[in-house]
N, C-alpha and C positions, 0 to 999 in steps of 0.2 A: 581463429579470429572471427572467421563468418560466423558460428555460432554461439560463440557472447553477443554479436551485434543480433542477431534472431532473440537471443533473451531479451533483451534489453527494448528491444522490437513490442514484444509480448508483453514486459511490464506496462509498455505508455497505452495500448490500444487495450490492453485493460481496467487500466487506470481510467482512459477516456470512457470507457465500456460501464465503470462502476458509476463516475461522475455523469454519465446520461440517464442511468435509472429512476434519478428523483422528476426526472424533468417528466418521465414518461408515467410516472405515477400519479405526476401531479403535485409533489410538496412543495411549500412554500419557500423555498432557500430562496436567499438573497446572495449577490453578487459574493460577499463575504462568506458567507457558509460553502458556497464552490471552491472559492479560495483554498480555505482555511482547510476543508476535505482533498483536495488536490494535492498540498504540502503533505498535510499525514500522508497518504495512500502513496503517493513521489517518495517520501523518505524511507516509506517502511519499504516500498519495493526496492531500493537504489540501496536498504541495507541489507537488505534477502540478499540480493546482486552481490556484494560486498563479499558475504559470509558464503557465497558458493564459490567466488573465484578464489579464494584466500585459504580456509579451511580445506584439509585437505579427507580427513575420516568422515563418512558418510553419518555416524551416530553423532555429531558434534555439527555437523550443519544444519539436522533434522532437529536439534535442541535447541540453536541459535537462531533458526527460521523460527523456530516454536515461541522462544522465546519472544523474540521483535513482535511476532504477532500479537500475544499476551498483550504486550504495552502497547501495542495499536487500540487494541479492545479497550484495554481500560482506561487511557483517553479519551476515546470516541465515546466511551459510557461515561463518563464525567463532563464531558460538553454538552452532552444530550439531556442529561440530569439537572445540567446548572440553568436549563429554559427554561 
């Protein structure tokens, strides 16, 4: 139990981790672009999450992580396209 809660731990404070990068680069997000990146980056982690506690063959959660990710990318490249 303690170490789903340390995963889960690890998702938000990288979540938070990735969501402070623009701030220190300096890009111009508005309140809605932290949003809107926080949901992605929340859903895609919480479905990683998902697919490790569930699935139990290690080739099948490395595909399904792979996969989630895929769709992370190609949203985030379709949001960033449509500026």
């Amino acid at each position: 139990m303690i170490m789903k809660n340390k995963r889960l731990f690890g998702i938000l404070l990288t979540i938070a981790f990735l969501l402070f990068l623009p701030v220190i680069a300096g890009f111009p997000w508005t309140r809605l672009d932290y949003i809107t990146a926080g949901i992605l980056l929340l859903g895609t982690g919480l479905s990683c999450e998902l697919v490790m506690r569930k699935v139990k063959k290690l080739e099948y959660k490395i595909v399904l992580c792979g996969a989630i990710l895929g769709v992370l990318v190609l949203i985030w490249a379709a949001i960033v396209s449509s500026e």
